[in-house]
C-alpha positions as CSV (number, residue, x, y, z in Angstrom):
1,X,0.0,0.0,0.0
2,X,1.5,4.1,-0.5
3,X,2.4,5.6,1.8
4,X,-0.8,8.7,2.2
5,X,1.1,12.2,2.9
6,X,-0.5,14.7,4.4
7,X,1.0,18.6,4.2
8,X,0.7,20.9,6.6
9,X,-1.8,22.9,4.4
10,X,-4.1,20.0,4.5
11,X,-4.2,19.9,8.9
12,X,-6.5,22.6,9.6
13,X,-5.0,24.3,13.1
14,X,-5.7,22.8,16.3
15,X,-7.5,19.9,14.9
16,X,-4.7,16.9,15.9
17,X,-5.1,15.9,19.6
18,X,-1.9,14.2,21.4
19,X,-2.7,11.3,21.7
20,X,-2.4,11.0,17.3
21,X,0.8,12.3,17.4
22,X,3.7,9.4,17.4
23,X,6.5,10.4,19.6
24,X,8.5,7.6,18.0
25,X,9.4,10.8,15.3
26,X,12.7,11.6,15.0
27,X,13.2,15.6,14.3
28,X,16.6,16.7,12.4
29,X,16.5,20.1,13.1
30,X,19.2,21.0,11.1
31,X,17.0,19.9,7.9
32,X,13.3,20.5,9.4
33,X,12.4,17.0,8.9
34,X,10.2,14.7,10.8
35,X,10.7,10.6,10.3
36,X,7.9,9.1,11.8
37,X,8.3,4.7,11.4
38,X,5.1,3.8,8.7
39,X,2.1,3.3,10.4
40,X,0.6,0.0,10.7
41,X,-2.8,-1.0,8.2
42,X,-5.1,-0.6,10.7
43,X,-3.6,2.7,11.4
44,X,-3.5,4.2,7.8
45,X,-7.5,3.3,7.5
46,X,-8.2,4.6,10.6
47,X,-6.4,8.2,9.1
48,X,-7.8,8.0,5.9
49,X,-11.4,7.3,7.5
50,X,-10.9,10.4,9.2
51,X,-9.6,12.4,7.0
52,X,-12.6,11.5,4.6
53,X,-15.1,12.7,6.8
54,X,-13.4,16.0,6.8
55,X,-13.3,16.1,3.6
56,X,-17.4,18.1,2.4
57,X,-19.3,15.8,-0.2
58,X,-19.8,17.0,-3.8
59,X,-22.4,19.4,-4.8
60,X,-25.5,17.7,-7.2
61,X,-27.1,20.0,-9.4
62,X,-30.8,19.6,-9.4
63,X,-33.9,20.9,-11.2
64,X,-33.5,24.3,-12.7
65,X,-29.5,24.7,-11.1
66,X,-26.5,23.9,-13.3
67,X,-23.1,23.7,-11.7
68,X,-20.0,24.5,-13.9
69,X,-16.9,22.5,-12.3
70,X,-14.7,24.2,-15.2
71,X,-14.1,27.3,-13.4
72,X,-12.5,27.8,-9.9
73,X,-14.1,27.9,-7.5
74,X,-16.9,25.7,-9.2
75,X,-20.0,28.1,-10.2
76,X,-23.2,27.5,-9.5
77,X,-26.2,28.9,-11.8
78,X,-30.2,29.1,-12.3
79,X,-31.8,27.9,-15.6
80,X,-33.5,30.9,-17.0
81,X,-35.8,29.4,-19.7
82,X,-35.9,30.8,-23.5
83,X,-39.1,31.9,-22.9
84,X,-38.0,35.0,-21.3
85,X,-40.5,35.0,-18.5
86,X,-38.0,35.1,-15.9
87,X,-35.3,37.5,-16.0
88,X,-32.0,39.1,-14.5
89,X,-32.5,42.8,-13.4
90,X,-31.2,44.9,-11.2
91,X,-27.1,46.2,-10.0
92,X,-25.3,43.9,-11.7
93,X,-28.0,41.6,-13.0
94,X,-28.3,39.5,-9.6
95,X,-31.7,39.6,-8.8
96,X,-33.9,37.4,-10.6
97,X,-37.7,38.4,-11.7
98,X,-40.8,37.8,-13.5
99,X,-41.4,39.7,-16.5
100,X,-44.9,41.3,-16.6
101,X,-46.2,42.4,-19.6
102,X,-46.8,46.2,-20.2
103,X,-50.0,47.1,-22.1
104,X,-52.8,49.5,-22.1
105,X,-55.0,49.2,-18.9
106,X,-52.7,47.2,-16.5
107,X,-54.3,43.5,-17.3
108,X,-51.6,42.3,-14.5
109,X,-48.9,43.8,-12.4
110,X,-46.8,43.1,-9.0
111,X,-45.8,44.7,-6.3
112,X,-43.9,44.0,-3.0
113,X,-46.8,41.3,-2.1
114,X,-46.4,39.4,-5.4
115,X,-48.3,39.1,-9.2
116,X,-52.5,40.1,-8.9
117,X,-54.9,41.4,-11.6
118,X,-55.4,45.1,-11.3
119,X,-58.9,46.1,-9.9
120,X,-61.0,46.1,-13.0
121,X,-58.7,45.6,-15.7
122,X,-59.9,42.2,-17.3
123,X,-61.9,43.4,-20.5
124,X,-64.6,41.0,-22.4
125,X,-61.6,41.2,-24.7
126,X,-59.3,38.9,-22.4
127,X,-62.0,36.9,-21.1
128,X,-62.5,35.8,-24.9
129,X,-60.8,32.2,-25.4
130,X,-58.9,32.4,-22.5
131,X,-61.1,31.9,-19.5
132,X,-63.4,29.4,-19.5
133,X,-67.1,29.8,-17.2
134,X,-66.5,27.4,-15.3
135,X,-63.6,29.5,-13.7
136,X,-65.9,32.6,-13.0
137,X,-67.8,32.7,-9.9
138,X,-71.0,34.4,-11.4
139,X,-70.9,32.7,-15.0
140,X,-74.5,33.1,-15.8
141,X,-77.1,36.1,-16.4
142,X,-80.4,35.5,-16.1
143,X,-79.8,31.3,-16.2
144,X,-78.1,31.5,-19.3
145,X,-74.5,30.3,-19.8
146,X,-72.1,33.6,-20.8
147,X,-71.0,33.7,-24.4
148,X,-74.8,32.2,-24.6
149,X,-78.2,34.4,-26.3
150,X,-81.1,35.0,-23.9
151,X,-84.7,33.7,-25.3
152,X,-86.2,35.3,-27.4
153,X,-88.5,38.2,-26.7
154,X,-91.3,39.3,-28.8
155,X,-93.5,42.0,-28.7
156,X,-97.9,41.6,-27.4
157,X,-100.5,43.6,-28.2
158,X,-100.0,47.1,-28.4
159,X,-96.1,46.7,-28.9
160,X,-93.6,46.5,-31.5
161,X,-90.6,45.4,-32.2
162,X,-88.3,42.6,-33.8
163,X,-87.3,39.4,-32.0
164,X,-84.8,40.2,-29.5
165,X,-82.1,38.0,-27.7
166,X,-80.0,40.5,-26.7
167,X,-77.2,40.4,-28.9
168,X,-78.4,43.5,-30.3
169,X,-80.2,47.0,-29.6
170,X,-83.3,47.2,-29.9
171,X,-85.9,49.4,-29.7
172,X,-89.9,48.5,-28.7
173,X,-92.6,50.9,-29.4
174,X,-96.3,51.6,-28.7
175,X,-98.7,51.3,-31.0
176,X,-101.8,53.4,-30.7
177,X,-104.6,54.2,-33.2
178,X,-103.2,57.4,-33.7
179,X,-107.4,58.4,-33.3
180,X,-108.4,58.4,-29.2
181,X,-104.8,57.9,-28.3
182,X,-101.7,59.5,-29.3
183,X,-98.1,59.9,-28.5
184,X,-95.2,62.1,-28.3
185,X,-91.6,63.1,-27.1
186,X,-92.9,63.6,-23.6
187,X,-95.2,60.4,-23.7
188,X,-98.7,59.0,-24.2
189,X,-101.4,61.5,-24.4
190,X,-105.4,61.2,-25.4
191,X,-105.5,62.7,-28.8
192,X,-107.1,65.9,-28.9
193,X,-111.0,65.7,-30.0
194,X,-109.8,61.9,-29.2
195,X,-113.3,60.7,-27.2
196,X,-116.1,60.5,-28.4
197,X,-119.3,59.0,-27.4
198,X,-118.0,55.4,-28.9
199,X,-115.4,56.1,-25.7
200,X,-117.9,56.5,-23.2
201,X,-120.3,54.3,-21.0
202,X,-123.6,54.7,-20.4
203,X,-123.9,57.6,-17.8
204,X,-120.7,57.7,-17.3
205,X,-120.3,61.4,-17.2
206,X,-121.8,62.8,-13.8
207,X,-123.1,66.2,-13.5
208,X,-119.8,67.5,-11.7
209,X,-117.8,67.0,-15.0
210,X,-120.1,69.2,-17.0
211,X,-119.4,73.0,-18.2
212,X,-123.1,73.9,-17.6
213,X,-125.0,76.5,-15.6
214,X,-128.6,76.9,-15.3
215,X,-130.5,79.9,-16.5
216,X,-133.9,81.4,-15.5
217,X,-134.8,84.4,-18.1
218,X,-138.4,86.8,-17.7
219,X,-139.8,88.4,-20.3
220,X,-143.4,90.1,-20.5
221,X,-145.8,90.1,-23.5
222,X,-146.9,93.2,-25.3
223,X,-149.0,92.4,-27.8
224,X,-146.1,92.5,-30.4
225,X,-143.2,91.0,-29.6
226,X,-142.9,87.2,-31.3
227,X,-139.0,86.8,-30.5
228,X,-137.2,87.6,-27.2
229,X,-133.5,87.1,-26.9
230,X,-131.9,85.1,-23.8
231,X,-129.4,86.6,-21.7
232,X,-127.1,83.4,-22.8
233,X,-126.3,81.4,-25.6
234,X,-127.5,77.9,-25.8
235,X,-125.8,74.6,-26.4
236,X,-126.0,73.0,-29.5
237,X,-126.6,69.6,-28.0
238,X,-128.7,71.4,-25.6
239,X,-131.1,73.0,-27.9
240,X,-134.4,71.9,-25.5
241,X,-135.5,74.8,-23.5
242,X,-138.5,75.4,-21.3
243,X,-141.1,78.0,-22.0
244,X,-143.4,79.1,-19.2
245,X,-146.3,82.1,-20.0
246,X,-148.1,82.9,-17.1
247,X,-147.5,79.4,-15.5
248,X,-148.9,77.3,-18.6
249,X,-145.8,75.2,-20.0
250,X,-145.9,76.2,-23.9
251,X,-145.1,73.5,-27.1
252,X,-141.8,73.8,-28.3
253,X,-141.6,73.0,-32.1
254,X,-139.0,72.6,-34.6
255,X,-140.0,75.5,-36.7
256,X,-143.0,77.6,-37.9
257,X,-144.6,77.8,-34.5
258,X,-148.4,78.4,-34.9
259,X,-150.0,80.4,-32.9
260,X,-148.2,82.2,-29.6
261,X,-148.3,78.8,-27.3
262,X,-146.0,77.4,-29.5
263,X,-142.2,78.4,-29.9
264,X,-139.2,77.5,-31.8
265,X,-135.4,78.2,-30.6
266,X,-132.1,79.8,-32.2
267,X,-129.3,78.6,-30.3
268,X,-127.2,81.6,-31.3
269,X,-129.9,83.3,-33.4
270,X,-130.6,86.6,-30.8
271,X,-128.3,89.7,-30.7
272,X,-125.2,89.0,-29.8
273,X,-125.3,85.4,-30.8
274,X,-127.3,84.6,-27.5
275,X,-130.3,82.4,-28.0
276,X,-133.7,83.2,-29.4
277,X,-137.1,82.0,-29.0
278,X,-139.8,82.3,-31.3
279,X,-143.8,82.4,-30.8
280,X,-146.1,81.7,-33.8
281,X,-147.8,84.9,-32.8
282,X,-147.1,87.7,-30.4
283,X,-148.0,87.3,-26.2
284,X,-151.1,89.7,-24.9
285,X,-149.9,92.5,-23.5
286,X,-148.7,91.7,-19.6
287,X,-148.2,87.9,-20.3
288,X,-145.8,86.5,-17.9
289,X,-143.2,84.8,-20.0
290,X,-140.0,82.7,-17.6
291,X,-137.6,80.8,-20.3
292,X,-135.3,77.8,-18.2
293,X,-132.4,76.7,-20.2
294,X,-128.8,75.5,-20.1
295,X,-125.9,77.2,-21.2
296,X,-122.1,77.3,-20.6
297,X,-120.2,78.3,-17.7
């Protein structure tokens, strides 16, 4: 078996206790050489077993770390992939990073606390073919799957518009008659001169609606009169009046009264377009004549 030498470079300090040291050695001190007898087999493996476990195990490169034992001291290195994901930045280039991708909007950034999506910055845009709805929390509106058409909705009576699913705009609109109802910018309105009698129940209209006021007019006979004018015009659609002469209800007619208890009626025929009544022939003189009609307010 060689002889194993050991150098004093190789004996860290303080490391070999007495008792290792052989005190057979013989010391010239004129040369500075030790001679030591060889050790026995037991006593070489014994060294050599404890020198070995002095001795720090290799380095083994694992995932993502490459060691280089061509250079000296041996250097030891991260994998950056091709990719260019990951990157050197920094003094020097000694701090390693993840790239993030600048765009318009801020999709995703990083601060001290890490990588997070900016508050509001995914756009239908980035959803589209990228994230799935099974991912999303909330990934349907009204039932319907996103990406998905609602049903159809189509207009009833009174409406209009085309079928609409909402992938579209669309606009509805009312449909009126354009004759009792109409409409406008500021909404739906009853068309003026819209209702008519067709429109209206059977005493439908109570008293309180209606523009009317009652009249009393008194006239007195004189032998010659056959006309006196009302103080009021009548209504057209109220054309029926009632004639009184000296308590004695009088015939009204439609025209050509015959004699004086009989009458006809102008609704606008007296002076001043205020009604008229007619007698066939003219009162006695001091014949109490009272007239009762209707006329606007």
């Amino acid at each position: 078996m060689a002889n194993i030498q050991i150098r004093n470079g190789q004996i860290k300090d303080a490391t070999i206790l007495p008792g290792k040291i052989d005190l057979t050695a013989t010391f010239d001190y004129s040369s500075g050489t030790i001679t030591v007898a060889t050790p026995t087999a037991d006593a070489q493996a014994a060294t050599k077993a404890y020198v070995d476990a002095l001795v720090a195990d290799g380095f083994q490169a694992g995932n993502g770390i490459t060691i280089n034992t061509g250079t000296s001291p041996d250097t030891i290195s991260v994998k950056v992939a091709a990719d260019g994901a990951l990157s050197f930045i920094g003094t020097g280039s000694d701090e390693l990073s993840v790239k993030v991708k600048s765009e318009s909007g801020g999709t995703i950034t990083k601060d001290a606390d890490g990588i997070y999506i900016a508050d509001s910055a995914i756009s239908s845009a980035k959803l589209a073919g990228s994230i799935a709805n099974a991912k999303l929390a909330n990934s349907t509106i009204s039932g319907k799957a996103l990406g998905t058409n609602l049903d159809d909705l189509t207009a009833g009576q009174g409406l209009s518009m085309t079928a609409y699913n909402g992938s579209a705009a669309q606009a509805i609109d009312m449909q009126l008659d354009a004759v009792t109802l109409s409409k406008s910018a500021s909404g739906v309105k009853v068309a003026d001169l819209g209702i008519d009698t067709g429109q209206l129940a059977a005493r439908a209209v109570q008293s309180s609606k209606l523009d009317l006021q009652n009249n009393l007019d008194g006239f007195t006979g004189d032998n010659t009169a056959t006309f006196f004018d009302l103080s009021e015009a009548l209504l057209d659609d109220f054309i029926v009046v009632d004639v009184y002469k000296n308590g004695l209800y009088m015939d009204q007619v439609a025209s050509s009264p015959a004699n004086q208890d009989e009458f006809s009626v102008a609704a606008t025929g007296g002076t001043g377009g205020v009604g008229r009544i007619t007698f066939g022939a003219a009162p006695s003189t001091g014949d109490i004549i009272r007239v009762k009609y209707l006329s606007a307010t």
